[in-house]
C-alpha positions in Angstrom: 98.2 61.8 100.3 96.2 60.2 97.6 98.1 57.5 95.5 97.6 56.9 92.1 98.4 52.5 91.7 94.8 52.3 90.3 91.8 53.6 88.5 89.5 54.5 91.5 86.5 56.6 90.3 84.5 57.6 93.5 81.9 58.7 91.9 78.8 57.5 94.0 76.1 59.7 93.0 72.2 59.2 93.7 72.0 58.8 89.5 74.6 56.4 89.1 73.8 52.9 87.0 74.7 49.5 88.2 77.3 49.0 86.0 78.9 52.4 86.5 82.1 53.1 88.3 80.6 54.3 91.6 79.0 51.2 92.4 82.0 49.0 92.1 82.9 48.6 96.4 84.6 52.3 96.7 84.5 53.2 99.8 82.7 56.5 100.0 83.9 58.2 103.6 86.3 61.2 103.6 89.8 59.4 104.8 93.2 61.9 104.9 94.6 62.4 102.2 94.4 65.0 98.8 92.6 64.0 96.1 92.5 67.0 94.4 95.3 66.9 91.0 96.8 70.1 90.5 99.9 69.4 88.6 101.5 66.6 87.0 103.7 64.4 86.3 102.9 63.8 90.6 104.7 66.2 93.1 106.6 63.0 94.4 108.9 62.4 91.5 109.8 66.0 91.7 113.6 65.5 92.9 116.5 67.6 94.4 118.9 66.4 91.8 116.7 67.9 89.4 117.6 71.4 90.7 120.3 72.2 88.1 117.5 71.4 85.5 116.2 74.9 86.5 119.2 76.4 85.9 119.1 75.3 82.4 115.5 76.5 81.8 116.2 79.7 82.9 119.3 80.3 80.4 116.9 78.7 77.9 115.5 81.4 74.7 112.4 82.6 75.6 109.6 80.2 73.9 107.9 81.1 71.0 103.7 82.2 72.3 103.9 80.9 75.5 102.2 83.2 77.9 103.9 84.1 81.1 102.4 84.8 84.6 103.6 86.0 88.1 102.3 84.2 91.4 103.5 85.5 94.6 102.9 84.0 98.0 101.8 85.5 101.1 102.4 82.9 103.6 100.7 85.2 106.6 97.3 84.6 108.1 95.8 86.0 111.1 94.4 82.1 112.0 95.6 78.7 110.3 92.3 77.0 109.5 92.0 73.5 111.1 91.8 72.2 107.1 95.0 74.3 105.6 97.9 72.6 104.1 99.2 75.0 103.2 102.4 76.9 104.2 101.3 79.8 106.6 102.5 81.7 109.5 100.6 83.2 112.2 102.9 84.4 114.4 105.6 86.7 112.6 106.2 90.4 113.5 106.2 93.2 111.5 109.4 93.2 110.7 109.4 89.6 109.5 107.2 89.9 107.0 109.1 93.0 106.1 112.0 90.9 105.5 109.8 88.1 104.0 108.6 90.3 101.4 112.0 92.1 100.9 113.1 88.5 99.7 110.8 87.8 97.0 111.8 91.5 95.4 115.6 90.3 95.4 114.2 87.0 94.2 112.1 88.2 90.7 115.1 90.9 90.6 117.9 87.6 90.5 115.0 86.1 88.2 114.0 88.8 85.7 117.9 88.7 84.5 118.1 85.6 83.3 117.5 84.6 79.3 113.8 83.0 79.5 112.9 86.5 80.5 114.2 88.6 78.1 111.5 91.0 76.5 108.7 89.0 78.4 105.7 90.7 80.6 103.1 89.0 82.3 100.3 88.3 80.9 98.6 87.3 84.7 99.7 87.7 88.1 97.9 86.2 90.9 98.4 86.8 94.8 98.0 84.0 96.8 98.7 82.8 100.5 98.1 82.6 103.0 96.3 86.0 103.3 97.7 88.7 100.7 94.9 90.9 102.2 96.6 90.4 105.5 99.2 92.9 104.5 99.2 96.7 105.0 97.7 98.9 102.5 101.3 100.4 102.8 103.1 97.1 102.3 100.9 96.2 99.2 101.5 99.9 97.8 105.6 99.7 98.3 105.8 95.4 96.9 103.4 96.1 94.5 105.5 99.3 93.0 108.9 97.3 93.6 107.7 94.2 91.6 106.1 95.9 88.7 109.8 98.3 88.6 111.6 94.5 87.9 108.9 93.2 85.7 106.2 95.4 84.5 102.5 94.3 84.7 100.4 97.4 83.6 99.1 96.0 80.0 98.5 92.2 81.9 95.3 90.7 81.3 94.4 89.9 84.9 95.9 90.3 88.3 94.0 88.3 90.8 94.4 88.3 94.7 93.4 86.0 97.5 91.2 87.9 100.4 90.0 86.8 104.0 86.9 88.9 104.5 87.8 90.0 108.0 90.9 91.8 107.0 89.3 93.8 104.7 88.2 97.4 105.4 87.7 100.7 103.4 91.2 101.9 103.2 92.6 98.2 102.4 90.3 97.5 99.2 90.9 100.9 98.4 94.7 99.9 98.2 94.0 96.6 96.8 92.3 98.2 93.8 94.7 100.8 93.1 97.5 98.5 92.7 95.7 97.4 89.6 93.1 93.9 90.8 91.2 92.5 88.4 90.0 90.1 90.2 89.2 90.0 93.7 88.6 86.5 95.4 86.9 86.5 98.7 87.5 83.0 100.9 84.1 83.1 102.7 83.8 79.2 102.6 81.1 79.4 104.6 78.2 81.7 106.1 77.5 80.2 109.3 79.4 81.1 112.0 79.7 78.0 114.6 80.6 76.6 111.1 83.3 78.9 110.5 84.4 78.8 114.1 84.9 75.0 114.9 86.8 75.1 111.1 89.4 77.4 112.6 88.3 80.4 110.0 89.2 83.9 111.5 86.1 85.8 110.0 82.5 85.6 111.1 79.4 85.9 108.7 79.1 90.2 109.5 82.8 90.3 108.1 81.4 88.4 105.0 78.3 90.8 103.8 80.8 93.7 104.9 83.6 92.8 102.7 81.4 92.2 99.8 79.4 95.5 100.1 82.3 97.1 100.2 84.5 95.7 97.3 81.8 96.1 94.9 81.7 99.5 95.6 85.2 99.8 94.7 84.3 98.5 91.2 86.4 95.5 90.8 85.9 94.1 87.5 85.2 90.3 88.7 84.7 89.2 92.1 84.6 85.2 93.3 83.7 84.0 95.8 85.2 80.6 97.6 82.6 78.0 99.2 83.6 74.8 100.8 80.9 71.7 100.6 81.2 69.4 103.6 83.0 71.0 106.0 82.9 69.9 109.7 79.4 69.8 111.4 78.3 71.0 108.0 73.9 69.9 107.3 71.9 69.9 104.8 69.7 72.5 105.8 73.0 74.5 106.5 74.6 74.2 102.5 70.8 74.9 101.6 71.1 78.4 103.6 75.0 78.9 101.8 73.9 78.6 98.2 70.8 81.0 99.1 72.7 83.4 100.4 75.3 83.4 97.4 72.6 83.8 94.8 71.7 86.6 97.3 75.3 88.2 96.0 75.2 87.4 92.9 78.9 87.7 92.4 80.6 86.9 89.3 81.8 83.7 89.9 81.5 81.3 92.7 84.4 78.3 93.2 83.3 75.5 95.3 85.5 72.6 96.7 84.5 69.4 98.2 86.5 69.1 101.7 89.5 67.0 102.0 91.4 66.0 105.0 95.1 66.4 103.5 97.9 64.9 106.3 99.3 68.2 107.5 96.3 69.5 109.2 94.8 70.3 112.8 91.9 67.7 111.5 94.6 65.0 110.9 96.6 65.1 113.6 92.8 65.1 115.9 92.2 61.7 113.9 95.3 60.7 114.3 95.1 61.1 118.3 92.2 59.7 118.9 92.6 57.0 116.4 90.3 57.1 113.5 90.3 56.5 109.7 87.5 58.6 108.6 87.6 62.5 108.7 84.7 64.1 110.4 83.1 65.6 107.5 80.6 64.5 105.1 81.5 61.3 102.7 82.3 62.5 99.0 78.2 61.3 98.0 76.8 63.6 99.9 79.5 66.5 99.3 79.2 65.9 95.2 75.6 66.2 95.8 76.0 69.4 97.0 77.7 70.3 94.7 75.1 69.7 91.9 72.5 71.2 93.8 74.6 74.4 93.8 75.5 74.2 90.3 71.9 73.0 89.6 70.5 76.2 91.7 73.1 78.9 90.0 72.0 77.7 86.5 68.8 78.2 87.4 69.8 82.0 88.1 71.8 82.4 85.0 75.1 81.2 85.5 77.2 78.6 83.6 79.1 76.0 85.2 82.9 76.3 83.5 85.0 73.7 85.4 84.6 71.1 87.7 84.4 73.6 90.8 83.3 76.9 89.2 80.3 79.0 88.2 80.1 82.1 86.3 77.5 85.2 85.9 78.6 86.0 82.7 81.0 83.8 80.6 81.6 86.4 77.7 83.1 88.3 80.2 84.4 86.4 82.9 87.5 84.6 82.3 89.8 82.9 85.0 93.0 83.8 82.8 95.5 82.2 85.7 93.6 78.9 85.7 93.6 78.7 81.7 96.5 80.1 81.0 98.3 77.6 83.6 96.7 74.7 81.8 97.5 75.4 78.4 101.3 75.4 79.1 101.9 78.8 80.0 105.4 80.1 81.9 104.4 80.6 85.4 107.2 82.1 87.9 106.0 82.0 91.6 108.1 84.1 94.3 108.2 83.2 98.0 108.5 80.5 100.4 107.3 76.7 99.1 105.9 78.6 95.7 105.8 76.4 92.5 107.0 77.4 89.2 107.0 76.3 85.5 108.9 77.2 83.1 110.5 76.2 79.8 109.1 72.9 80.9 111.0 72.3 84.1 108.3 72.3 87.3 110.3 73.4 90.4 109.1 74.4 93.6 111.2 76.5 96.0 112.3 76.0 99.4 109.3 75.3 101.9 110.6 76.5 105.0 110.9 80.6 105.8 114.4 80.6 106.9 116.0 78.5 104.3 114.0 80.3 101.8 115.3 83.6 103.3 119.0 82.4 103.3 119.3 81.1 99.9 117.9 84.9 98.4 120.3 86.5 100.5 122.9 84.3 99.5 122.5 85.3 96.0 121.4 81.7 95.2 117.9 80.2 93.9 116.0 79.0 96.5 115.0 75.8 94.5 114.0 72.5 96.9 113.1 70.1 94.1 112.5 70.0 90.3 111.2 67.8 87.3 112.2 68.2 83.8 109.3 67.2 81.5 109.5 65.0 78.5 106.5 66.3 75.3 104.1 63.5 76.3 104.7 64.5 80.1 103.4 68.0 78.9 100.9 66.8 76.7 99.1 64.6 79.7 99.7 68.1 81.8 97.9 69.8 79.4 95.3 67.1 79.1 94.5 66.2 82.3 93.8 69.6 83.9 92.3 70.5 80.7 89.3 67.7 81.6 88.5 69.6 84.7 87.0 72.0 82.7 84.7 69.6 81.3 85.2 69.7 77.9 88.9 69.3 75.9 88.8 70.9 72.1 90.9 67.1 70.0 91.8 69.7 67.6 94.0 72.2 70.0 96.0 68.5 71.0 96.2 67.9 67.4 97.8 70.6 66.5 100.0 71.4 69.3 101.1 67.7 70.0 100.4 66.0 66.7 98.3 63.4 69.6 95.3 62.2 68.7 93.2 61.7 71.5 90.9 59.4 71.0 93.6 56.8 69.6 96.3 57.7 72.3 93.6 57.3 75.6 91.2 54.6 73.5 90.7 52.3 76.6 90.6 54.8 79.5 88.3 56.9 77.2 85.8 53.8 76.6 85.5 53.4 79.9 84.6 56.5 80.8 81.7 56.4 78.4 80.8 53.1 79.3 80.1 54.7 82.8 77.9 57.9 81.2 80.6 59.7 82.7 82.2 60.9 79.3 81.0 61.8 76.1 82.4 62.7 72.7 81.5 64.6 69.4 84.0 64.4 66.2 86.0 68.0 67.8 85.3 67.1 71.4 85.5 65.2 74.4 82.6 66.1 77.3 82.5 65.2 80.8 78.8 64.5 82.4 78.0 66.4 85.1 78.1 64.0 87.2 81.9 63.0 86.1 82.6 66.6 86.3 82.0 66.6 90.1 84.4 63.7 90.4 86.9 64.5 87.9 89.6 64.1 90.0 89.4 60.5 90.7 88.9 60.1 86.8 92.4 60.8 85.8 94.6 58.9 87.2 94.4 55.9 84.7 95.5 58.6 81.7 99.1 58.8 83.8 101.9 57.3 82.3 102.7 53.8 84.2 105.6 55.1 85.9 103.5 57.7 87.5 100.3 55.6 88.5 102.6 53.8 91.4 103.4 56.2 93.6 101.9 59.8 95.8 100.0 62.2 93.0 100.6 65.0 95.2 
């Protein structure tokens, strides 16, 4: 895991100065460990004892304009890929999953009843795994139906789900658009094939072109597609060949992450066999630098770079409404085995292990393994901090919705930023550089509240 005891900016980029960041000693290579932030205050403070918190935010009034949004977890794939971390199972029957997904009704059913709900729809819903796409045209037809019967979806802004382009024929797009996607994302990651083989990805490059022919004849409204920069036995003349082919596409938005090494994967427990400290992908120069030359090469084609790992066709009409909504404080329930949830601002995440999970819904009981209740600065760093990702946070909306100003509340970590040319700032708003955008990550830690910069941030 990452720790968060210091201000570490890794930013080594080909433009940095002498006096910036990057050239301070950091070491460069990929270790093990996240780096990415996704949530805060940090997972690890996140507590058991907490767990009646959640019962508390449920019986809570609904809040007054907060959005609310539905994540549900598919925890099924037809391979684990040597770099996931995330919970997955490869080798459950049919009737297992069955049951799997069975739970999750009974869980939004136990969840719709309570107070915070009350007269509330969802304004996103996102599909996630895992594979959703590994499911049955059926199953998606008959969980879809039985979800939207609990809590009703039909007028929600966006309802995005996770695909794996080998599992994705005719008949199952078909079914994935007529349970109501918006937005389709397709985790191609790569297009070579000895790439995508010695990573551990099920699909092969004729899956890829396939799958994308085939959804846009469907007539989704957005589709992304995911890259990853660095991974193993990844070249230069390789990513050169992944952002040609993706301008090829020309989908609607393209997400790119840098490669981590995060404990719980096949990579780790290689290193950790044979004995080494650095991962066997590229160091985080070379991956940011990737990076920018995609960005660099989809501007050229008419894109616009909207966060720290995104690129879109058209930003009029292409919103991410999960993402945003997410990191403006919305209400987000998420169903299924190790999901997290937010809401009424209590974070809680639910039980990580399938049979646990499976118990506790049978049982009648929430299948909550830890929580956090979070203070109004807590929220206000939340909102903050993922906010920055995006490269550029509004002072006013902080302002007005925490009474925080900015630029007095983060005055040193804010000057040093700039003192880098890594951060800039007009009288309404403060801009990351590009090149602090590619390594916004490691830039946030130092705006964490002290109790939170001495221990795991994820």
């Amino acid at each position: 895991m990452s720790w968060g005891h210091a201000f570490v900016p890794d930013c080594a980029m080909s433009t940095a100065s002498p006096s910036s960041p990057s050239s301070a000693g950091v070491q460069a290579a990929t270790t093990a460990g996240n780096y990415f932030i996704s949530n805060y205050p940090p997972f690890s403070f996140w507590t058991s004892e907490q767990r009646t918190e959640v019962e508390r935010a449920l019986d809570s009034s609904p809040p007054d304009g907060a959005s609310l949004g539905l994540y549900h977890h598919i925890p099924f794939c037809r391979k684990r890929c040597h770099f996931c971390y995330f919970r997955v199972y490869t080798d459950k029957n049919a009737r297992e999953i069955q049951d799997y997904l069975d739970a999750t009704v009974a869980e939004l059913r136990a969840i719709a009843q309570r107070p915070l709900f009350q007269g509330r729809r969802p304004r996103f819903v996102y599909f996630g795994g895992g594979t959703p796409s590994y499911l049955s045209a059926r199953q998606l037809a008959d969980l879809t139906q039985q979800l939207k019967a609990i809590l009703p979806w039909d007028a929600a802004e966006e309802v995005a789900f996770e695909c794996e382009p080998g599992t994705l024929n005719p008949g199952k797009l078909t079914a994935i658009r007529d349970i109501g996607v918006t937005r389709l994302s397709l985790g191609i990651e790569n297009f070579d094939d000895h790439i995508l083989e010695i990573n551990g990805r099920a699909h092969r490059s004729g899956e890829i072109y396939g799958a994308f022919e085939r959804a846009r004849a469907e007539g989704f409204p957005q589709i992304n597609i995911d890259l990853i920069a660095g991974m193993v036995e990844e070249t230069e003349a390789n990513w050169q060949r992944n952002i040609e082919r993706t301008l090829t596409l020309q989908p609607d938005s393209v997400t790119i992450y840098q490669m981590e090494v995060p404990y719980n994967t096949t990579i780790y427990r290689e290193m950790k066999a044979e004995g080494r400290l650095i991962a066997p992908v590229a160091d985080w120069q070379t991956k940011r630098r990737w990076v920018k030359e995609a960005f660099a090469a989809l501007e050229s084609a008419g894109y616009t770079v909207a966060s720290g790992y995104t690129a879109v066709r058209d930003p009029a009409r292409t919103k991410f409404i999960y993402r945003d909504a997410l990191w403006s404080g919305a209400d987000l329930i998420g169903l299924g085995v190790a999901s997290f949830s937010h809401a009424a601002g209590v974070h809680f995440q639910n039980l990580t292990e399938m049979e646990p999970y499976l118990a506790a819904v049978r049982a009648g009981e929430l299948p909550v393994k830890r929580a956090f209740r979070t203070s109004a600065e807590e929220r206000m760093i939340r909102e903050f901090i993922l906010q920055m990702k995006l490269g550029c946070v509004r002072l006013p909306y902080f302002q007005e919705k925490f009474g925080v100003n900015l630029r007095e509340r983060f005055a040193a970590q804010l000057a040093h930023l700039a003192e880098a040319a890594l951060l800039f700032s007009s009288p309404t708003e403060l801009r990351l550089s590009r090149d602090g955008l590619l390594c916004v990550d490691t830039l946030l830690h130092e705006f964490f509240l002290p109790q939170h910069q001495t221990s795991k941030i994820v």
